[in-house]
Structure formats: C-alpha cells, structure tokens
C-alpha positions as CSV (number, residue, x, y, z in Angstrom):
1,X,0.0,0.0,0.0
2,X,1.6,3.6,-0.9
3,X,1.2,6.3,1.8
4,X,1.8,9.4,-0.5
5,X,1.2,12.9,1.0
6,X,-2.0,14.7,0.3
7,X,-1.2,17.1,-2.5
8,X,-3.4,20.1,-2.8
9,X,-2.2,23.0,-5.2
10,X,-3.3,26.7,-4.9
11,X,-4.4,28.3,-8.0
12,X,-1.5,29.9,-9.8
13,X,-0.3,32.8,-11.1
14,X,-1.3,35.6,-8.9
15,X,-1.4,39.0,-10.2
16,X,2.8,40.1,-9.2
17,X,2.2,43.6,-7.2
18,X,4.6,46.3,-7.9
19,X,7.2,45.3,-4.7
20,X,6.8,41.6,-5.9
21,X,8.1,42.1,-9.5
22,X,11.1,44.3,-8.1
23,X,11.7,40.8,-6.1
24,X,11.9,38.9,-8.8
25,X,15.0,40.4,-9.7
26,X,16.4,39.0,-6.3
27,X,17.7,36.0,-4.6
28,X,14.5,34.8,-2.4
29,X,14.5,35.3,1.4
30,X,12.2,32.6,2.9
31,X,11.0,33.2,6.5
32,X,12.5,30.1,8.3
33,X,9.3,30.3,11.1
34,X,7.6,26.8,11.0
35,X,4.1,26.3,11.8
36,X,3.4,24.8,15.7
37,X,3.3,21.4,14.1
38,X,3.8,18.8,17.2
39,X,6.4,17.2,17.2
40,X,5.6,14.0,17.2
41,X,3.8,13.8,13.6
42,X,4.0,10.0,12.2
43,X,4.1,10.1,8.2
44,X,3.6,6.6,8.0
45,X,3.0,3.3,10.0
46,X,6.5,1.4,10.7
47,X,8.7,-0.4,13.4
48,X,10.9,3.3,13.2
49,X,8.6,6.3,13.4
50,X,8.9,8.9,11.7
51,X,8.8,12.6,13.0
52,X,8.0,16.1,11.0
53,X,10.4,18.5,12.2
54,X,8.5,22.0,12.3
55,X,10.9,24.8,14.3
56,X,14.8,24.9,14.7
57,X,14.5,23.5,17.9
58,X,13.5,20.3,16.8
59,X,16.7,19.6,14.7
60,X,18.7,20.3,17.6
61,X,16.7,17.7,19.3
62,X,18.3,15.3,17.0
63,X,21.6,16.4,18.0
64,X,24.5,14.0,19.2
65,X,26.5,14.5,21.9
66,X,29.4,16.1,20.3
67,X,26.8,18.5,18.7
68,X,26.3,17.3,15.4
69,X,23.0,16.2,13.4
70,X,22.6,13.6,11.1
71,X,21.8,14.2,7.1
72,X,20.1,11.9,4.6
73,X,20.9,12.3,0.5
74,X,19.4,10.6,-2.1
75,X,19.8,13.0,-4.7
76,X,22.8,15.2,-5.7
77,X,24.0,14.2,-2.3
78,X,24.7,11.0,-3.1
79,X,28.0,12.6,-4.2
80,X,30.4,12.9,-1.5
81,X,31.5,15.9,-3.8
82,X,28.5,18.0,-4.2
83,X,27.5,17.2,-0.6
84,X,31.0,19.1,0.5
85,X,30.4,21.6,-2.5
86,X,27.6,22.4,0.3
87,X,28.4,21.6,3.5
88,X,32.5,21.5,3.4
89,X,33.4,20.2,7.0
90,X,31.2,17.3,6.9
91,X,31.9,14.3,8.5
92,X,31.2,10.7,8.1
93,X,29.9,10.6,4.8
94,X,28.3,7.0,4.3
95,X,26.2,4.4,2.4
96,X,22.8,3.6,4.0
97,X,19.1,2.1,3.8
98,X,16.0,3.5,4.2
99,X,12.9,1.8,4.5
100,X,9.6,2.6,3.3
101,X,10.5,5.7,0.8
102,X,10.6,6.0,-2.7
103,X,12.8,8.8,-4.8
104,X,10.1,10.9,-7.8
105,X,11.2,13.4,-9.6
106,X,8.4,15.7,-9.5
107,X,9.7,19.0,-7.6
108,X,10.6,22.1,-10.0
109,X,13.9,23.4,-9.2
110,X,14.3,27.5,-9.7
111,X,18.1,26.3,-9.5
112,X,18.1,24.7,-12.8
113,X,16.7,28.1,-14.4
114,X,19.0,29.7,-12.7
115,X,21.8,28.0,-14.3
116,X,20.7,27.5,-17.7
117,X,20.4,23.6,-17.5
118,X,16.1,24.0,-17.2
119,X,14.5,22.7,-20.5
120,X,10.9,24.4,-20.0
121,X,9.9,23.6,-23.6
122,X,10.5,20.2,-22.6
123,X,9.2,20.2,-18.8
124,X,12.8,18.6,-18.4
125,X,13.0,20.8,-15.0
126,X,12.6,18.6,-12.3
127,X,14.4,17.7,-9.2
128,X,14.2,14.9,-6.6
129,X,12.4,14.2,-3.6
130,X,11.4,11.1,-1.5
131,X,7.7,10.5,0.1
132,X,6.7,7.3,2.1
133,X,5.4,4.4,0.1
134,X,5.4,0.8,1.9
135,X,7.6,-2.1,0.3
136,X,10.1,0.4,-1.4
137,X,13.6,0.8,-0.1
138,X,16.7,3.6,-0.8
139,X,19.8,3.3,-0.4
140,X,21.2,6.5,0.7
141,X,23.8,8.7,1.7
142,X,24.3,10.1,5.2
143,X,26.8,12.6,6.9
144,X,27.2,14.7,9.8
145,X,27.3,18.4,10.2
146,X,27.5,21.3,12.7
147,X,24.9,22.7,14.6
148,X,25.9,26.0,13.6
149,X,24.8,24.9,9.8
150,X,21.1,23.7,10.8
151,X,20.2,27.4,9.7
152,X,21.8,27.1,6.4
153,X,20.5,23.8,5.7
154,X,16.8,24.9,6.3
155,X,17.1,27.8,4.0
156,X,18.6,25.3,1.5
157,X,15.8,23.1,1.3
158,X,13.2,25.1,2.5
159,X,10.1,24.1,0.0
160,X,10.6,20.8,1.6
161,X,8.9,18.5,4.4
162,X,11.6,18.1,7.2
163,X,11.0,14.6,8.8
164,X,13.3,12.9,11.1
165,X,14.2,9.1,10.4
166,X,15.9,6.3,11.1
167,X,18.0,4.9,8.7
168,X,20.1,1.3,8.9
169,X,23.3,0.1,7.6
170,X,23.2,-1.5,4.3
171,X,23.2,-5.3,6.5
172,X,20.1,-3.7,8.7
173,X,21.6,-2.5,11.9
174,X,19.7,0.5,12.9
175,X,21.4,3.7,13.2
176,X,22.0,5.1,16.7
177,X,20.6,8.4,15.9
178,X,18.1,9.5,13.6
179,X,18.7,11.6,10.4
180,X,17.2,14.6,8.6
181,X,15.0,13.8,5.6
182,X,13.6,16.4,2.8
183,X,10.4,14.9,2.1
184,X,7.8,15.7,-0.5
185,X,5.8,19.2,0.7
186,X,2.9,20.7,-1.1
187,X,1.9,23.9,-2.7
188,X,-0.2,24.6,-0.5
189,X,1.5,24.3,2.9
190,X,4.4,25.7,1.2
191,X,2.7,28.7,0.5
192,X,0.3,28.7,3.9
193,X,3.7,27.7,6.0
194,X,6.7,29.0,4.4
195,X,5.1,32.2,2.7
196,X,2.8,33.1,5.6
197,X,0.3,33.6,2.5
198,X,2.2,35.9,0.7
199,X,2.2,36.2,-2.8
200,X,5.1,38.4,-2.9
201,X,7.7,35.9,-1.0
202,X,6.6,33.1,-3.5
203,X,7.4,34.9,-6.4
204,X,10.7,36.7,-5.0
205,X,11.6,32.6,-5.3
206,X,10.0,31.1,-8.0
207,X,7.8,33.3,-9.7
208,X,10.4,35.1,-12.1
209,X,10.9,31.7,-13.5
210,X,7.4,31.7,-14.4
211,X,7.0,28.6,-12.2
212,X,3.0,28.4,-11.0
213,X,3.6,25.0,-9.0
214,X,6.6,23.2,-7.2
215,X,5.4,19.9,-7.0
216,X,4.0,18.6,-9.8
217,X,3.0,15.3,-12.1
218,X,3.8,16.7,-15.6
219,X,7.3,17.2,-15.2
220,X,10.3,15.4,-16.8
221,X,13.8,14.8,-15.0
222,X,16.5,17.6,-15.3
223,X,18.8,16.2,-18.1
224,X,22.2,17.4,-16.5
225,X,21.0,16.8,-12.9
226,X,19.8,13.1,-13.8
227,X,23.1,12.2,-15.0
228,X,25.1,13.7,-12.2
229,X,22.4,11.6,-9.5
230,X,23.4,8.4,-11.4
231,X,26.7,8.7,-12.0
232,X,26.9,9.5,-8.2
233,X,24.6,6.3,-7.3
234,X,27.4,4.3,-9.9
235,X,30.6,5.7,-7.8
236,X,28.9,4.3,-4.8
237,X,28.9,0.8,-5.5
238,X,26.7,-1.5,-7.8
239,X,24.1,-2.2,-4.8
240,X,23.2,1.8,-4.8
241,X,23.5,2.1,-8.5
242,X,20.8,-0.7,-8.6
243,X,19.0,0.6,-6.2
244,X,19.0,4.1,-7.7
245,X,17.5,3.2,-11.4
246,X,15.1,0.6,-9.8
247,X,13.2,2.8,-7.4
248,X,13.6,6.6,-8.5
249,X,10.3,6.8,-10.2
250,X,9.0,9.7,-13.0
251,X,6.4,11.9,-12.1
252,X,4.1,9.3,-13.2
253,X,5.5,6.7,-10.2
254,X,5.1,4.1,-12.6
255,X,8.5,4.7,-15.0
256,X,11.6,3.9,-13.6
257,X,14.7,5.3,-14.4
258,X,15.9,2.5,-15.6
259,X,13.6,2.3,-18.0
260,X,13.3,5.5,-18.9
261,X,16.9,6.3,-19.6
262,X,16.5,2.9,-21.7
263,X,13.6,4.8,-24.4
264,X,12.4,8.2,-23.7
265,X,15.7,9.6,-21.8
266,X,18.4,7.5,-23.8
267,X,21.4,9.8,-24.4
268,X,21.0,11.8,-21.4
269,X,23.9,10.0,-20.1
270,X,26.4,10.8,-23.0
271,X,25.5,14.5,-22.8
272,X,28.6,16.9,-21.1
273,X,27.0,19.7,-18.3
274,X,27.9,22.9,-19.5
275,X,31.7,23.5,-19.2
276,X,31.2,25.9,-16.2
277,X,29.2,22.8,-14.4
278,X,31.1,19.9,-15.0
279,X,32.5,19.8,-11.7
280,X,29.4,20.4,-9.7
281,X,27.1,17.7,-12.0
282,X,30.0,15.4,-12.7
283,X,28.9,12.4,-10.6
C-alpha cells in the first residue's frame, strides 16, 4: 500500500504587485518560522517512526552528543563531492538504507533556471524528492554536520517536508541516531507555511521563473542533474547504482529510471553539463 502525501495545489499565477516584480529580480528570502506542528507527527506506519520537524528547535533535538545532526541524501547528495560543494566540514559521509521511501522526480527546481540547464519547452526541469510508500527501499547517503549549519540547511531546502528518520546500515543494523529527511511538501503548505500567504515571497523565489507549482506530475527529469544523480549512485557501488535506477520513479510513479533512460531519456547519459558545471554535475 503507498502512503503518498496529500497534495493540494493553490491556484497559480497571482497578479505580481509592484514590490513583488522588483523581487523577482532578487535572490529569495524565505521566513524560516515553521508552523506549531507537534512534534511527534508520524508520516507513516513502521517499526521506526517517523517525526516532521517543524521549528529549529526540533533539529537540535536530534543532536549528538558532540553537537552534530545527522543528514540523509538521495539525490545530488549521493555525491560525497556535491555534498562538501555544500556543506564542506562534513563528516562521516556514508552508504545507507532507508525503509519505506521512494525517490520521484516531481519537484521544479528555480536552480536549474537559474543556471541555464532547465528545458521548460521540454518540462525537463525537475528535481528529486522522497515520500513514504510501503515495500520500497533507498539506499542513501548520510553525513554529519554542525549545529551551527542547521540554519543554512533549512534555508537550502526550505520548500521541503523536514522529517526525522531512522535509517540502517546496508546489513540492517539500525542507526543510533536518527537523520534529517527532505520529504515531499505541497503547494499549498508551502505557501500557507513557508510564505505566511504571501504572494510576494513566492514569487521573489519562484515566480520570475514563471513557475506556477513546485510539486508537480507533468514534469520530466533535469537532463544534467539526472546524469550527475546516477553517476553518483554508480561511484557508490553496484548495490546503490541498482538501487538508484530501480526505485527513482517519473512523475508518473510508474516509470523507472531504468527504464526511462532505456527509451524516452536514452542519451542523457552521454550528454557533457555545460563547461562551467562539469564539476558540480560530474557524478
């Protein structure tokens, strides 16, 4: 049985005001106040529960003894590389499994707009994210960083759902402490949440891209960004590149990108990034 979250998307676009098409010109400030969720919020039904992280506070909850909180990738941060492109003093970076997700790409990315690798013509613009779905299982990445970076991290992936989890090792040993996971949002918390309901703040971030909706089914993978995610998953072994092209699903949740790199997507693996990104979406 797949327990997917409730997706309800607000009518897009809104009329852009005077101060908000001055914004657009501008790098988005988010406000990083959470709704009082509680924080005990299970996402699914499972021997680990899973928590929704709504305030600050509740990542330092998850904080080890020597003061540093736990990460999950399954995305770009598969790569040890990109992940220290981001967060450069991380430690521990390791393999890992994680029960009861699956990987979609169905979240637009202003990123890829921003650097030139979007193919709106194409809806080849989307990024990953994970949401719960029983029987599937991810092999992930997972590192440590500071406190002091919790901040940075939550403006990073702040059109996210911050849940807490408990990953294993790849031989099922549970982890001692649980991890940060970017989960699947939806417009409309996003907007209610993260926006405080203001049309300006969503379009300071996304609306300059002419993007009406961040999570989406219509949407196609990022070309450069799907090549750099598997050729990350490859340089981790042949259990996580497996893992990666068997369970990271299309929009549709139906294609996987095995399969589609196999017919629709074929040659997206023989394309270069752009010389000024090869390093960053080299695997």
């Amino acid at each position: 049985m797949n327990i997917a979250t409730n997706t309800t998307f607000i009518n897009f676009p809104f009329q852009l005001s005077p101060l908000a098409s001055r914004a657009c010109h501008q790098r988005a400030t988010l406000s990083l106040s959470f709704p009082p969720l509680p924080l005990s919020k299970p996402a699914m039904s499972s021997a680990a529960p899973v928590t929704e992280l709504s305030d600050e506070s509740d990542f330092e909850s998850l904080l080890s003894p020597d003061g540093h909180i736990s990460i999950c990738g399954f995305g770009s941060l598969l790569s040890e590389r990109s992940a220290r492109s981001t967060f450069p003093d991380l430690a521990n970076f390791r393999t890992a499994r994680l029960n009861r997700f699956r990987r979609v790409f169905a979240h637009v990315a202003p990123v890829f707009f921003e650097r030139g690798i979007a193919k709106p013509e194409t809806m080849e613009i989307s990024s990953l994210s994970v949401e719960p779905c029983e029987g599937e299982t991810l092999v992930v990445t997972v590192f440590e960083i500071r406190k002091s970076e919790i901040p940075d991290f939550i403006k990073r992936e702040v059109e996210f759902r911050f849940l807490a989890v408990l990953p294993e090792t790849l031989d099922g040993k549970a982890f001692d402490f649980p991890a940060v996971l970017c989960a699947r949002y939806s417009d409309e918390e996003f907007f209610d949440n993260r926006c405080k309901g203001n049309k300006e703040i969503y379009f300071q971030q996304y609306g300059r891209w002419n993007i009406d909706k961040i999570w989406r089914d219509d949407v196609l993978p990022c070309r450069v960004y799907l090549r750099h995610c598997v050729l990350a998953a490859k340089n981790l072994g042949e259990t996580a590149y497996n893992n990666f092209v068997d369970h990271t699903y299309l929009a549709d949740r139906k294609t996987t990108i095995r399969d589609y790199l196999a017919t629709t997507g074929s040659g997206i693996m023989e394309e270069q990034p752009p010389e000024s990104l090869k390093h960053r979406y080299g695997g």
